[in-house]
N, CA, C and O of each residue as an XYZ file, in Angstrom:
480
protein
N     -10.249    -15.839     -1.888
C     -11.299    -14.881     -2.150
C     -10.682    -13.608     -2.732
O      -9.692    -13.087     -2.219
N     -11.182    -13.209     -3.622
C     -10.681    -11.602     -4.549
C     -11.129    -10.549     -4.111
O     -12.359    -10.575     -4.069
N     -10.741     -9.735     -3.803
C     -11.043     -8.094     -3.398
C     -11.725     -7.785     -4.508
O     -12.775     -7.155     -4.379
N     -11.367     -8.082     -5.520
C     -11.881     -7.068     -6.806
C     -12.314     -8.681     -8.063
O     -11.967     -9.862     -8.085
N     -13.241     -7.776     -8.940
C     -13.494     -8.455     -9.751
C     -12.302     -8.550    -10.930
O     -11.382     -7.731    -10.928
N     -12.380     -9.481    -11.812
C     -11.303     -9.026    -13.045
C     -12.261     -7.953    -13.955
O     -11.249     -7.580    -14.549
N     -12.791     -7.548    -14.264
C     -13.914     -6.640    -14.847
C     -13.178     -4.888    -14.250
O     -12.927     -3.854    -14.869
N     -13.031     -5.316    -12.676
C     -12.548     -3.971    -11.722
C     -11.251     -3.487    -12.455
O     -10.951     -2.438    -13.026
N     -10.431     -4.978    -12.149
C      -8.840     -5.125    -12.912
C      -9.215     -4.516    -13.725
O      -9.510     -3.336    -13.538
N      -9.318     -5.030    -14.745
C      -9.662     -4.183    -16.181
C      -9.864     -2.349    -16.125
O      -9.210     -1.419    -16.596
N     -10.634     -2.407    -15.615
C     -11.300     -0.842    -15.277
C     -10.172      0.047    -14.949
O      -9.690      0.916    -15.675
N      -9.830     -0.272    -13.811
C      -8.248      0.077    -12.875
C      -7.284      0.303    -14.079
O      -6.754      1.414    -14.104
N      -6.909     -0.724    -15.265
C      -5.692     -0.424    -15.796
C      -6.093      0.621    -17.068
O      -5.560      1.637    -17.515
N      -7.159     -0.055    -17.378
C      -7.963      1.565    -17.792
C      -8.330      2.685    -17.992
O      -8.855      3.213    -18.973
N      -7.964      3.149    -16.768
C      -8.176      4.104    -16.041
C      -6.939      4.841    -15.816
O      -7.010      6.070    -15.819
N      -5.555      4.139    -15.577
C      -4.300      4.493    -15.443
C      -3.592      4.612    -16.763
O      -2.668      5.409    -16.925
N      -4.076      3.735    -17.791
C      -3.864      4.306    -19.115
C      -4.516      5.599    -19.591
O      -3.805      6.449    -20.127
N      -5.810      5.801    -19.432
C      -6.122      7.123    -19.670
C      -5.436      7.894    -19.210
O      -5.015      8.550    -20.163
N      -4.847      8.426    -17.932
C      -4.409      9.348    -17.254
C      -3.178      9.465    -17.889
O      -2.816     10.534    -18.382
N      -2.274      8.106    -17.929
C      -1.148      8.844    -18.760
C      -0.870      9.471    -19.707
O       0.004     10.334    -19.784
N      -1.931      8.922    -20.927
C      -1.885      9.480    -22.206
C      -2.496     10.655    -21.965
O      -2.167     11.487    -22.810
N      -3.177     11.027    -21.239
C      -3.943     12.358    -21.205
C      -3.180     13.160    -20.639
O      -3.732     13.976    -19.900
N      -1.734     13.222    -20.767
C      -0.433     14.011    -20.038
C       0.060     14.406    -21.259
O       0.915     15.289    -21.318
N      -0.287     13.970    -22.051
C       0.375     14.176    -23.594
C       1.630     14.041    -23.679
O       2.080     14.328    -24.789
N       2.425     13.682    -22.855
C       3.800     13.309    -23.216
C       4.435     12.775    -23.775
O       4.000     11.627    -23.876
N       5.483     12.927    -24.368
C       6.477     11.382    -24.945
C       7.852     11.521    -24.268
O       8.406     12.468    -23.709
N       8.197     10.289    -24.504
C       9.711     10.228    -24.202
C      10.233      9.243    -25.044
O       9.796      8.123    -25.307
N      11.771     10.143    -25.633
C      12.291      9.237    -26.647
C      13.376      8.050    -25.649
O      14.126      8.188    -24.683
N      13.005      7.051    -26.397
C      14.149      5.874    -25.045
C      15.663      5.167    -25.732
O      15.848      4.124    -26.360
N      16.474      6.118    -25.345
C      17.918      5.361    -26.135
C      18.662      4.152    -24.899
O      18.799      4.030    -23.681
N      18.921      3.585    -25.914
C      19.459      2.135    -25.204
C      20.904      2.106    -25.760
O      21.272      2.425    -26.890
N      21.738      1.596    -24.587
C      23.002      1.348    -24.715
C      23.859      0.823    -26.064
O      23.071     -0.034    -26.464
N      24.606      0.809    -26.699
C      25.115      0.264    -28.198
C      25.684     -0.986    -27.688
O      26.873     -0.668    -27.654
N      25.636     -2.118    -27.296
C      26.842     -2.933    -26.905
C      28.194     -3.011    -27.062
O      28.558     -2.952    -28.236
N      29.000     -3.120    -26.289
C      29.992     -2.903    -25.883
C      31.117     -2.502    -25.038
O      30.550     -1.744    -24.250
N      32.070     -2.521    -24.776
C      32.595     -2.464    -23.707
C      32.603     -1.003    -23.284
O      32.733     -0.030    -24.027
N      32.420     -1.015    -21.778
C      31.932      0.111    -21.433
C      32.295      0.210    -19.673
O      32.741     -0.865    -19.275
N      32.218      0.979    -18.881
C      32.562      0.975    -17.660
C      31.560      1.010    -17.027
O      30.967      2.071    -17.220
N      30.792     -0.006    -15.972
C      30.138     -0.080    -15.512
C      29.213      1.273    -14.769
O      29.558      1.917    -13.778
N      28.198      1.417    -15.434
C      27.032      2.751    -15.005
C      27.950      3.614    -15.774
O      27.827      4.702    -15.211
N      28.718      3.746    -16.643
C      29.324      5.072    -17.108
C      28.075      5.199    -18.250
O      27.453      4.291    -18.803
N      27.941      6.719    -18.397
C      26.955      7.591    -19.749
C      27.815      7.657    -20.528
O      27.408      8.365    -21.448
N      29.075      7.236    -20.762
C      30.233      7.287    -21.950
C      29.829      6.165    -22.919
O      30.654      5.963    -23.809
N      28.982      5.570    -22.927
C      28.652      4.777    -24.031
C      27.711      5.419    -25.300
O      27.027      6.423    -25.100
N      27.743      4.792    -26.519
C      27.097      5.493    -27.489
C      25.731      5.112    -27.195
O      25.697      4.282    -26.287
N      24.049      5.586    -27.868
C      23.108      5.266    -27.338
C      22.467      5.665    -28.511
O      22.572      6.701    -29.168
N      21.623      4.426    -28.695
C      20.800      4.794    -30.221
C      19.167      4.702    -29.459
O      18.911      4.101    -28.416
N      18.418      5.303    -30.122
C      17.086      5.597    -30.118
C      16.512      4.104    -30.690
O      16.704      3.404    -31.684
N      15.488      4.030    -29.147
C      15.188      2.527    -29.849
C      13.398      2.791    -29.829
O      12.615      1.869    -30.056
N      13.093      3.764    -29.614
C      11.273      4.194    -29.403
C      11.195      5.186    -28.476
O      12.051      5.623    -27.707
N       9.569      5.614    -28.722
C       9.344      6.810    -28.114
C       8.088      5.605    -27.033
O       7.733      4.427    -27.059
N       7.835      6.760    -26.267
C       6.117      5.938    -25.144
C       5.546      6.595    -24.449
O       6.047      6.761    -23.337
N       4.671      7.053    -24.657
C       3.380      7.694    -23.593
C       4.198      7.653    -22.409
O       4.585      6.539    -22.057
N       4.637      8.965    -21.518
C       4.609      8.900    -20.494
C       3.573     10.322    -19.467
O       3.174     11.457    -19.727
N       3.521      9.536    -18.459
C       3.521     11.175    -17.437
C       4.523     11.377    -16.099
O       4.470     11.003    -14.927
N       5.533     12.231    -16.962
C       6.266     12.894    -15.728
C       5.966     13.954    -14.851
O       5.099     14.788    -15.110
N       6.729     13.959    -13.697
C       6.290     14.991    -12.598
C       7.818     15.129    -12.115
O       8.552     14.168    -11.882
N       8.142     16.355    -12.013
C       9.110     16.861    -11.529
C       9.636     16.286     -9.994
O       8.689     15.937     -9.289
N      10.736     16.160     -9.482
C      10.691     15.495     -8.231
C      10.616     16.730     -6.786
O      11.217     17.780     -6.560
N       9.729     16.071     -6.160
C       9.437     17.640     -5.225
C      10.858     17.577     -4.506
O      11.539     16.562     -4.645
N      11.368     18.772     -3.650
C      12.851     18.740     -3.139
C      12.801     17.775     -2.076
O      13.863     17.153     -2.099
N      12.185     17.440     -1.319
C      12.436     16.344     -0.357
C      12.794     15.288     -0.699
O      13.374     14.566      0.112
N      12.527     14.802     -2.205
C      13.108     13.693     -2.566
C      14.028     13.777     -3.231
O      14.439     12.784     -3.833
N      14.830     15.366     -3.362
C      16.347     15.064     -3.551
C      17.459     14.400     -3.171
O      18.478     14.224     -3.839
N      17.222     14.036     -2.064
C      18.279     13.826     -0.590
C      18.287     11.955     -1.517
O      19.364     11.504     -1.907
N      17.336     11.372     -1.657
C      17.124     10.305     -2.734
C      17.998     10.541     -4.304
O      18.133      9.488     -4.926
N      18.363     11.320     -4.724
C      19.027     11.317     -5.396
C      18.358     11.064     -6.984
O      18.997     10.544     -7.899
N      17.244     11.445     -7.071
C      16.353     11.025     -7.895
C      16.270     12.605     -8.309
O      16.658     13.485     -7.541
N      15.461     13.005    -10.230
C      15.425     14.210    -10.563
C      14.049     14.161    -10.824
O      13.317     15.151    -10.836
N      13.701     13.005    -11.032
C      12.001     13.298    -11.481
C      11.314     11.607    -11.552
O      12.007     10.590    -11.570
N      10.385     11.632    -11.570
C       9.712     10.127    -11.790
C       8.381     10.291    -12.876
O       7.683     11.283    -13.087
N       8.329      9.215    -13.344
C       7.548      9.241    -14.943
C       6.932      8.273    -14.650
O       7.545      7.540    -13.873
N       5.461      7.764    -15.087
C       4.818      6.856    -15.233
C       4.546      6.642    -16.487
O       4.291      7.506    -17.326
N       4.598      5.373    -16.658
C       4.555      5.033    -17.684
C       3.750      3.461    -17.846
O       3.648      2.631    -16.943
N       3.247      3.334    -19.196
C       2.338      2.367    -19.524
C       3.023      0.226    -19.155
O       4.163     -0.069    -19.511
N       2.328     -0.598    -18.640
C       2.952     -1.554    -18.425
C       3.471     -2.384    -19.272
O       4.106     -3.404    -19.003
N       3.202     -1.947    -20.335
C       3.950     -2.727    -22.089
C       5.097     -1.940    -22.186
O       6.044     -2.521    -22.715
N       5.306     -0.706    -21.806
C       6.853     -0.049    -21.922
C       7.898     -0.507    -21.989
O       8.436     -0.548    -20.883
N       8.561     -0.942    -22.878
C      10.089     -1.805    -22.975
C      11.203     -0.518    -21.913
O      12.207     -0.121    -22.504
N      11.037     -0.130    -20.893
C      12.288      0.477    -20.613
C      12.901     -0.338    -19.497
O      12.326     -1.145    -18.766
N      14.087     -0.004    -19.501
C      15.054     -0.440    -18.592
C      16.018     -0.032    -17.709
O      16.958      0.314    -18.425
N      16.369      0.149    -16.379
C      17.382      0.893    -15.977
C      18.534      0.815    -16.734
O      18.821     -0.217    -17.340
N      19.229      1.821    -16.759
C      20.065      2.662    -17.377
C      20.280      3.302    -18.990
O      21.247      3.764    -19.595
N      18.613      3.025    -19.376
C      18.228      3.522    -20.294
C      18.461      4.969    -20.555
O      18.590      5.716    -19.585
N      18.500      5.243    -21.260
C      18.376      7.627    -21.090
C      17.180      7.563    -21.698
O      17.046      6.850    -22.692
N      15.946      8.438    -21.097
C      14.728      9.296    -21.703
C      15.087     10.321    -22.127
O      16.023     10.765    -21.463
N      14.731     11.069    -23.109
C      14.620     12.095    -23.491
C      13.025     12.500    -23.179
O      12.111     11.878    -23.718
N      12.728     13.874    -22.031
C      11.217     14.071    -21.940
C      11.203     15.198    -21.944
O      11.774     15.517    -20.902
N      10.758     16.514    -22.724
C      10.477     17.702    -22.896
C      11.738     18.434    -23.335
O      12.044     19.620    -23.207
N      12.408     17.381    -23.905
C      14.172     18.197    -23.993
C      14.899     17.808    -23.645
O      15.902     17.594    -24.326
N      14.762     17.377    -21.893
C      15.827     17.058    -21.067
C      15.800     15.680    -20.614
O      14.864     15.017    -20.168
N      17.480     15.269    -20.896
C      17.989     14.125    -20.867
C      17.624     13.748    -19.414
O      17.290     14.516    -18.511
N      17.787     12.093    -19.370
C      17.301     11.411    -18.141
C      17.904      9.698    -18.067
O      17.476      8.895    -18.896
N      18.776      9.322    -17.152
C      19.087      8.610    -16.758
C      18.319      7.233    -16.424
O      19.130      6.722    -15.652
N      17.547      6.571    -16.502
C      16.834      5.579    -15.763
C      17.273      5.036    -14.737
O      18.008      4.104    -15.065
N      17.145      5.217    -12.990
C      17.472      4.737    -12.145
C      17.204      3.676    -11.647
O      17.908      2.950    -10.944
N      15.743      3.500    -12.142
C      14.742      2.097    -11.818
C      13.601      2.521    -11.773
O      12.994      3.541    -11.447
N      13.308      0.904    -12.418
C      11.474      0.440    -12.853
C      10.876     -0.070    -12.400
O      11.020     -1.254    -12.704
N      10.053      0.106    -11.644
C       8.899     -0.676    -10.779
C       7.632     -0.738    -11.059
O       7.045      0.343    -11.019
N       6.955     -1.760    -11.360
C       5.939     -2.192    -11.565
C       5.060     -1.986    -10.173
O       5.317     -2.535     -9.102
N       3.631     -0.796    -10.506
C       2.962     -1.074     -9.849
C       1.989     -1.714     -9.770
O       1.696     -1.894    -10.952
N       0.805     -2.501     -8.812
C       0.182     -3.309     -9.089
C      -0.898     -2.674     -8.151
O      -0.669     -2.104     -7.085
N      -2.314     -2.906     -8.834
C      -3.436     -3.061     -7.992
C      -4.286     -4.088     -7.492
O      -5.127     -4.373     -8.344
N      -4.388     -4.682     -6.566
C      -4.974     -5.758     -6.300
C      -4.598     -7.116     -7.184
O      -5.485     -7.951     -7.357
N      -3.567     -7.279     -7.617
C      -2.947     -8.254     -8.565
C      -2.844     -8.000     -9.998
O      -2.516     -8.877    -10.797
N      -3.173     -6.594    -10.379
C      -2.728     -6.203    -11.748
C      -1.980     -5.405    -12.008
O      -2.002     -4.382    -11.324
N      -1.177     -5.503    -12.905
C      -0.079     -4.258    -13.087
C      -0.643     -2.960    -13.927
O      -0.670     -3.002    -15.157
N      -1.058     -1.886    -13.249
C      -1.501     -0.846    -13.588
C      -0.597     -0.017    -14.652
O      -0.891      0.398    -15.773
N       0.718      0.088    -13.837
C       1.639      0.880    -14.853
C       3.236      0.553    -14.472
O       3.250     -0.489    -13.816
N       4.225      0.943    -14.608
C       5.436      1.144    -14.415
C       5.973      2.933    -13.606
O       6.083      3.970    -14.260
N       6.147      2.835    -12.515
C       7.360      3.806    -12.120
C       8.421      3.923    -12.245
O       9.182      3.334    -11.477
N       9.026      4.943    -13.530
C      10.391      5.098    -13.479
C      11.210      5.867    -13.141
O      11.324      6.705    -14.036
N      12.014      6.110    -12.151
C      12.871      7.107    -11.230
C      14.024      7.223    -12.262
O      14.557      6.346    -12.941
N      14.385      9.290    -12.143
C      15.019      9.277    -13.365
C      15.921     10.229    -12.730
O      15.546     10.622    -11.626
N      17.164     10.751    -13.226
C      18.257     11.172    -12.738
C      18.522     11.779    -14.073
O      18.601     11.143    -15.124
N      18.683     13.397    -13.900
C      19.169     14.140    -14.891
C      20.340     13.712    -15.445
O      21.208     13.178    -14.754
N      20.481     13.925    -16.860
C      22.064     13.581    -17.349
C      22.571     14.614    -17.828
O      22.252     14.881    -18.987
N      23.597     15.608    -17.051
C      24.576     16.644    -17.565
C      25.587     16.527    -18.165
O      26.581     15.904    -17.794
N      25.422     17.193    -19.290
C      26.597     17.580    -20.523
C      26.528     16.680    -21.655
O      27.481     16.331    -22.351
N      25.315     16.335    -21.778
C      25.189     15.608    -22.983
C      24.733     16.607    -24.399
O      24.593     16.084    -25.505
């Protein structure tokens, strides 16, 4: 038996797409160059592979101790990946991890936990 209709589904992801785009954001998404590289090191080169609707929110301080700088939502077609770098309002960003959220069996959007990147 379904909690929700697929019609609801629909509505729901709908609804979470509006909100993001209505943040007006972008973020540019550079991806790693292949090659040898030291595992999690930012010493690799990184080319720009697309920009994507996001909405970020600054991370409140309690979830520093997490080690996290900010978290972004973002649309569920989003090609990103941990250890991607965002670029969002300027400032560089690490991708820590992507989680798919889901409502009642649909994937509404993606959470991505992001970690400032200094001295780039």
């Amino acid at each position: 038996m379904k909690c929700v209709s697929e019609t609801e589904q629909r509505q729901a992801v709908a609804d979470v797409r509006a909100i993001i785009l209505a943040a007006g954001q972008q973020a540019a998404i550079m991806r790693a160059v292949a090659g040898e590289r030291l595992f999690g090191s930012d010493e690799a080169d990184f080319l720009t592979v697309g920009t994507i609707p996001v909405e970020c929110l600054p991370t409140p301080p309690e979830e520093l101790a997490q080690k996290i700088d900010g978290i972004a939502n973002v649309l569920p077609e989003a090609d990103v990946q941990a250890q991607d770098h965002l670029t969002i309002g300027g400032l560089p960003y690490r991708v820590q991890s992507v989680r798919e959220k889901r409502w009642f069996g649909v994937v509404t959007h993606k959470v991505v936990s992001l970690v400032q990147v200094h001295g780039r």
